[in-house]
DRENKE-268161 format. One record per residue (C-alpha): residue number from 1; x, y, z. Coordinates in Angstrom, 2 decimals. Example, Ala and Ser with C-alpha at 12.3 -4.5 7.8 and 13.67 -1.06 7.14 Angstrom:
# DRENKE-268161
SITE    n     east    north       up
SITE    1    12.30    -4.50     7.80
SITE    2    13.67    -1.06     7.14
//
This chain:
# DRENKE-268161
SITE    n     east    north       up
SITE    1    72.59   117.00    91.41
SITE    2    74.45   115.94    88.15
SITE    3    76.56   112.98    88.42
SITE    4    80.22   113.48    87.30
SITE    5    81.29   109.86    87.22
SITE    6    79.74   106.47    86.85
SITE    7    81.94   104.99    89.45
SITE    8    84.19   106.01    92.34
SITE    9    87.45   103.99    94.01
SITE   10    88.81   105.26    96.91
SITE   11    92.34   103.80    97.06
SITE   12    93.08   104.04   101.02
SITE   13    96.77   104.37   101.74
SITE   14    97.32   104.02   105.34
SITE   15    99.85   105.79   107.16
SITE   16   101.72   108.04   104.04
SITE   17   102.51   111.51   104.54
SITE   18   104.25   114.03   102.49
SITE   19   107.80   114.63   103.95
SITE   20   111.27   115.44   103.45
SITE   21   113.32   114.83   100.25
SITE   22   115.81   112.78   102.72
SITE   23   116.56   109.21   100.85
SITE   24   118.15   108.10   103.94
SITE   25   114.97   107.99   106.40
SITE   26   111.97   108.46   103.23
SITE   27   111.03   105.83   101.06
SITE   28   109.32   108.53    98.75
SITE   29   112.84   110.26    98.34
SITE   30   114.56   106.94    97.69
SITE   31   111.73   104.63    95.51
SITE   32   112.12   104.32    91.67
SITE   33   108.16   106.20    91.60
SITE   34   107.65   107.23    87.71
SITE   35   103.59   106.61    87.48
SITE   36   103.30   108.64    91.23
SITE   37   105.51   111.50    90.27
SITE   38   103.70   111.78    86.76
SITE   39   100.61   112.41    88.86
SITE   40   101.89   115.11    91.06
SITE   41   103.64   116.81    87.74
SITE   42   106.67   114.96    87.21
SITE   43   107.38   115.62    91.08
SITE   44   108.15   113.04    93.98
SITE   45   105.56   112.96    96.60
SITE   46   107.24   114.97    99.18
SITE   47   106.65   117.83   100.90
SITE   48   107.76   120.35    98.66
SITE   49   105.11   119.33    96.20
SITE   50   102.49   122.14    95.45
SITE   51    99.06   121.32    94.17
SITE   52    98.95   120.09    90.55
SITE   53    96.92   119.15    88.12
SITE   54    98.75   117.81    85.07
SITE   55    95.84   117.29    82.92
SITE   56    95.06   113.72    84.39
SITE   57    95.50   114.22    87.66
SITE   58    95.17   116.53    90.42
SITE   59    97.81   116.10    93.11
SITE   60    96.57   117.91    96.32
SITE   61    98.47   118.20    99.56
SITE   62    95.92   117.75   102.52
SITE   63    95.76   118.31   106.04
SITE   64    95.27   115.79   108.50
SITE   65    95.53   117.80   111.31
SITE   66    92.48   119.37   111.21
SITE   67    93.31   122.37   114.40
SITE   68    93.73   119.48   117.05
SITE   69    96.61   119.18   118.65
SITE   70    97.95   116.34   118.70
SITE   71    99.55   113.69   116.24
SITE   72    97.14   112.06   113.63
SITE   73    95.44   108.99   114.10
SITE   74    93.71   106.04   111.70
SITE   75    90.46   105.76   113.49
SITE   76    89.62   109.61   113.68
SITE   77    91.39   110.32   110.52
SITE   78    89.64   107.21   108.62
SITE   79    86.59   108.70   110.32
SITE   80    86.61   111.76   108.88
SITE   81    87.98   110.73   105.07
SITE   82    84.22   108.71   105.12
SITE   83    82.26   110.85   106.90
SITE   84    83.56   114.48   105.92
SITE   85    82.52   115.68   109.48
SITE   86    85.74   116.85   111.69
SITE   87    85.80   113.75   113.89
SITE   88    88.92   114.90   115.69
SITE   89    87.05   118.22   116.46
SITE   90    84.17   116.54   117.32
SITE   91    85.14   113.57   119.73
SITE   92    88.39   116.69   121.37
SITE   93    91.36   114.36   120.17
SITE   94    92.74   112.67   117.62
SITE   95    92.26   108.60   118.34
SITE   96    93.59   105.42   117.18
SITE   97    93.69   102.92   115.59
SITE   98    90.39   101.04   116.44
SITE   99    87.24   103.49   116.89
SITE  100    86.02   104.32   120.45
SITE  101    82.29   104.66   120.63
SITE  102    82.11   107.90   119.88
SITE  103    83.77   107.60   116.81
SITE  104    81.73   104.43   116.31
SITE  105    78.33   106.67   116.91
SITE  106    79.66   108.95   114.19
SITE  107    80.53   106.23   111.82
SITE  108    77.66   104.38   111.49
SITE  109    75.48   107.33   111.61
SITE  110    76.52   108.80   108.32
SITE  111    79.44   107.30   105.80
SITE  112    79.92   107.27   102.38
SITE  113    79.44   103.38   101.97
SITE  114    75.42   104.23   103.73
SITE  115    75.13   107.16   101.71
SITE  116    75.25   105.74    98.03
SITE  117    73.39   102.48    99.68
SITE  118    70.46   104.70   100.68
SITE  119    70.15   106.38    97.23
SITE  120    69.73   102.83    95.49
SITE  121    73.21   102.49    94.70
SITE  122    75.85    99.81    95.24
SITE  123    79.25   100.02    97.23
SITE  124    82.02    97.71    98.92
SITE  125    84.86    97.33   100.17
SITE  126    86.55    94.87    98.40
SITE  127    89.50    93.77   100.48
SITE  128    89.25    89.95   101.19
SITE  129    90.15    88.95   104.80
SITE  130    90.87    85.54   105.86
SITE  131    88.56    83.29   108.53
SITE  132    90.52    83.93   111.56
SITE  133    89.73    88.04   110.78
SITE  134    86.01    87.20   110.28
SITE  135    86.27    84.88   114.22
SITE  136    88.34    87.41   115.83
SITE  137    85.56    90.09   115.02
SITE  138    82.75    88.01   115.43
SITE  139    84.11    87.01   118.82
SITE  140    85.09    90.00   119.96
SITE  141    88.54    89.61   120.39
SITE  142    89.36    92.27   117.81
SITE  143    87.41    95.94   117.16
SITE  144    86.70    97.05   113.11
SITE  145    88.29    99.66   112.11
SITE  146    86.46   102.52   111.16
SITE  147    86.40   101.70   107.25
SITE  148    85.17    98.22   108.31
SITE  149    82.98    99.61   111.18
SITE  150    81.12   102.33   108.27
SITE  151    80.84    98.71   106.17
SITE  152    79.12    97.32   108.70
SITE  153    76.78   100.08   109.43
SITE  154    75.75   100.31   106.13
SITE  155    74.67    96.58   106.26
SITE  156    77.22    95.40   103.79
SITE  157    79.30    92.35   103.97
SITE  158    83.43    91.93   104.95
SITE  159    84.67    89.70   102.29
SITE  160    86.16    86.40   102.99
SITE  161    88.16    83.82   101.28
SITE  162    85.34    83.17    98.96
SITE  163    84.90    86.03    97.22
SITE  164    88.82    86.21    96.55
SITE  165    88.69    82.58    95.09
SITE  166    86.01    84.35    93.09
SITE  167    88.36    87.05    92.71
SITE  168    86.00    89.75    93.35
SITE  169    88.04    90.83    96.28
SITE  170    91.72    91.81    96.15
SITE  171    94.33    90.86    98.73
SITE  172    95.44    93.67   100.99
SITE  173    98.84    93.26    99.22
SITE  174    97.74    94.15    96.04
SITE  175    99.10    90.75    94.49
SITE  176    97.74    88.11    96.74
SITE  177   101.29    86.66    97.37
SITE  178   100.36    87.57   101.44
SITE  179    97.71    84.60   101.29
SITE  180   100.30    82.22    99.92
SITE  181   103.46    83.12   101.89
SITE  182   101.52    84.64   105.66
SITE  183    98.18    82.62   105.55
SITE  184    99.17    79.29   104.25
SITE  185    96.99    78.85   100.88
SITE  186    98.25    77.08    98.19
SITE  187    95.11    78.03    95.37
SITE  188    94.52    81.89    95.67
SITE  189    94.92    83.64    92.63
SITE  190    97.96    85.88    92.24
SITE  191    98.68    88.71    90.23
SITE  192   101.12    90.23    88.78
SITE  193   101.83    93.74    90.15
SITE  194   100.29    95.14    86.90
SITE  195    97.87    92.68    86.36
SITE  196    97.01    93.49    89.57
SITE  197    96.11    97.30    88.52
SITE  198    93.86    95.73    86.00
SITE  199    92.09    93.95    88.25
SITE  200    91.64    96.41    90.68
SITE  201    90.14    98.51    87.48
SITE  202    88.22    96.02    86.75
SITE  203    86.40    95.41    90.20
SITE  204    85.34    99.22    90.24
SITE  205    83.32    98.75    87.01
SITE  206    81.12    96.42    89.14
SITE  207    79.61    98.64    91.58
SITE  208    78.95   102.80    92.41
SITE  209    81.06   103.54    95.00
SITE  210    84.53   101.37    95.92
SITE  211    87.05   101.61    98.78
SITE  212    90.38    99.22    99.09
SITE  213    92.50    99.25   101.64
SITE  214    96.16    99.20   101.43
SITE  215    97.56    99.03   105.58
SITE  216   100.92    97.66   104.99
SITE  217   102.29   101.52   104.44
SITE  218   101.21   102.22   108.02
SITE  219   102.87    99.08   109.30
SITE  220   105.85    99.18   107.94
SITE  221   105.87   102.88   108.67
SITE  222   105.97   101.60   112.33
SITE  223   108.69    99.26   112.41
SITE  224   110.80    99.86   109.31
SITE  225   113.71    99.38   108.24
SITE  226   113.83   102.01   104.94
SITE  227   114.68    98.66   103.00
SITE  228   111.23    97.43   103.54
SITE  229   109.17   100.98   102.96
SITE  230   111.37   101.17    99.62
SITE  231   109.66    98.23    98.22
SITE  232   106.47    98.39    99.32
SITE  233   106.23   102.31    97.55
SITE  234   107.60   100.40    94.31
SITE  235   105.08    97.46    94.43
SITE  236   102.45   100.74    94.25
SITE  237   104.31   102.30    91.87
SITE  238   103.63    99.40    89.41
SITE  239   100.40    98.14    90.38
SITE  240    99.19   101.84    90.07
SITE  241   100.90   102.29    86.59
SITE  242    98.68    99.17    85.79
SITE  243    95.65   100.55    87.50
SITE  244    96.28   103.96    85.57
SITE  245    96.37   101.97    81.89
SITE  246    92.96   100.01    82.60
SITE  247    91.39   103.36    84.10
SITE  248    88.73   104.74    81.94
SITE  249    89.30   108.59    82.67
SITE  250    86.26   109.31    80.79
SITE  251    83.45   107.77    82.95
SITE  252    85.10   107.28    86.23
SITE  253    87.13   108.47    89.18
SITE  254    89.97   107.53    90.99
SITE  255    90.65   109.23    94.18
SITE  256    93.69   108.17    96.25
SITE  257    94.55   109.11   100.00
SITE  258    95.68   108.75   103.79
SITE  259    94.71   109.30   107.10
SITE  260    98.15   110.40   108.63
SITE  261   101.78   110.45   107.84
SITE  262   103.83   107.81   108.73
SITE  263   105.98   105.49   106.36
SITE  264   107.67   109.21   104.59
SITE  265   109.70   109.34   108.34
SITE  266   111.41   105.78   109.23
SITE  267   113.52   107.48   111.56
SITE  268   110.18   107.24   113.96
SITE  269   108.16   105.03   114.58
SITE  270   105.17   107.49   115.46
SITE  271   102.95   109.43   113.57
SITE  272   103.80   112.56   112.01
SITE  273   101.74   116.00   111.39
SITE  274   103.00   115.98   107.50
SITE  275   100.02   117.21   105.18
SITE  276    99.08   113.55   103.17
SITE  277    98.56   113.60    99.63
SITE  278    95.25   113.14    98.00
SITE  279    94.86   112.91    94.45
SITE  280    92.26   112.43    91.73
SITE  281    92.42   110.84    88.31
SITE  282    90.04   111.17    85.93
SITE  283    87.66   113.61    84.02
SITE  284    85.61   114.38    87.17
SITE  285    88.51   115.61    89.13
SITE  286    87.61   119.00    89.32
SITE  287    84.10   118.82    90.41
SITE  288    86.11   116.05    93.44
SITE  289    88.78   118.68    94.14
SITE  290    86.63   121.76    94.28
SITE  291    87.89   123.37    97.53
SITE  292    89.46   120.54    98.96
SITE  293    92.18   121.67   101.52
SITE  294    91.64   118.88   104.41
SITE  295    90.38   115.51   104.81
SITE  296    86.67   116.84   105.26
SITE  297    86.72   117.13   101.89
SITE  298    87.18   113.92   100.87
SITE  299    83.10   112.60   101.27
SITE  300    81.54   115.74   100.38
SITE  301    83.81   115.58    97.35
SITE  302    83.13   111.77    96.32
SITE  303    79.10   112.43    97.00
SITE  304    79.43   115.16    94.30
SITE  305    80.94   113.22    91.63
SITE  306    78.64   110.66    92.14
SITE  307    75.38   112.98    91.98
SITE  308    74.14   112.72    95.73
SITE  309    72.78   115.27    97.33
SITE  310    75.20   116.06   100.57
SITE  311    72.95   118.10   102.51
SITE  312    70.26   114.88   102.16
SITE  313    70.26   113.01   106.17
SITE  314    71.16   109.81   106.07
SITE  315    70.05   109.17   109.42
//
């Protein structure tokens, strides 16, 4: 198969759906967002926004849902972005957050991070997670998620502090403030949130295939308040206008997406069955998007662009 792009980000947003145009309960309606609206054709990411493609971008609205009833939920849905099999379909439910074994079976039978490792290629997730993440999992005491399970089933490693000292990892908070202010270091590296972009552009010039991981949307999503979801959509606002200056459209592709909606509905503190937005940046956006309607189409999509066969086992 012909190869579309030399490298591939995945820009996990955790818990963002596409909802109403309601300032008073949607952080969407109420951010300052020019670099997301210019990717979704001058529109807000809400619910009312069709598929685009502006020339850059294409701006796809994308079901999570997948015919199960049911709310949405991060391990099935996560399952499925890295996959592209129906995990919800397959396993009767949607399930969450942490993988069951079923889902775990799935996972670390077939993912995208195995899939460009078996062809010769070179992937990671490049979130950095502190020591007491790396005993809690080791011990037990806390279950990967399914992004960190399909890591670990492709034999790769979970960054640690080291590798953000080296900053080859980025802080799940874009700017590493969260290792200053939460985790008590005093030497991390911190960004700017547009410096941050670059970095993050940067990073994906190192390797075939990268995913990051951005959870606080989900979290917040959770408990609120609107204040709090305001900001964090404007910290992405201008890390991603720095991510989108450093991006080299020519050679590479930037896909961004979700698992379920969450954070565009403060008003609960569940998960909603909002359509999520996925969209693709980049020259080899087409050859991504061909088709793409749900979240199966997110692997099948990524293994295109970057020339691998789909229909190869990876068992």
């Amino acid at each position: 198969m012909t190869r579309h792009a030399a490298h591939v980000l995945l820009l996990f947003l955790d818990g963002i759906g596409l909802g109403d145009d309601d300032p008073a309960i949607n952080p969407f309606a109420a951010a300052r967002t020019p670099a997301l609206d210019t990717l979704a054709g001058g529109r807000r990411w809400l619910r009312a926004a069709p598929r685009h493609d502006n020339g850059r971008a294409v701006f796809i609205p994308t079901d999570p849902r997948l015919g199960v009833p049911g709310r949405p939920q991060s391990a099935s849905g996560q399952a499925t972005i890295l996959t592209g099999l129906n995990v919800p379909a397959a396993i009767g439910e949607h399930y969450g957050p942490r993988p069951n074994p079923a889902i775990r079976t799935l996972v670390r039978a077939d993912n995208l991070f195995l899939r460009v490792i078996q062809s010769g290629g070179s992937a990671a997730l490049i979130n950095g997670y502190p020591p007491r993440f790396h005993e809690a999992i080791n011990s037990g005491k806390r279950l990967p998620s399914a992004y960190q399970e399909a890591v670990l089933g492709a034999g790769l490693p979970i960054f640690t502090e080291v590798e953000m000292y080296a900053e080859t990892a980025m802080s799940s908070d874009w700017t590493g403030e969260g290792w200053r202010s939460e985790l008590g270091y005093t030497d991390t590296p911190v960004y700017g949130r547009a410096e941050a972009g670059a970095h993050l552009a940067r990073l994906v010039r190192q390797r075939d295939f990268t995913f990051f991981s951005h959870w606080m949307t989900d979290v917040v999503g959770h408990r609120g308040p609107l204040e709090r979801g305001v900001a964090l959509v404007e910290l992405f606002d201008d890390v991603l206008a720095g991510l989108l200056d450093a991006w080299d459209d020519a050679h590479d592709l930037l896909v961004i997406t979700s698992d379920h909606g969450n954070l565009e509905d403060v008003s609960v503190r569940q998960h909603t069955r909002n359509d999520v937005p996925t969209v693709a940046v980049g020259a080899a956006r087409h050859s991504f998007a061909a088709g793409l309607r749900d979240l199966t189409g997110i692997a099948p999509g990524i293994l295109r662009v970057l020339g691998l066969d789909e229909r190869e086992s990876s068992g």
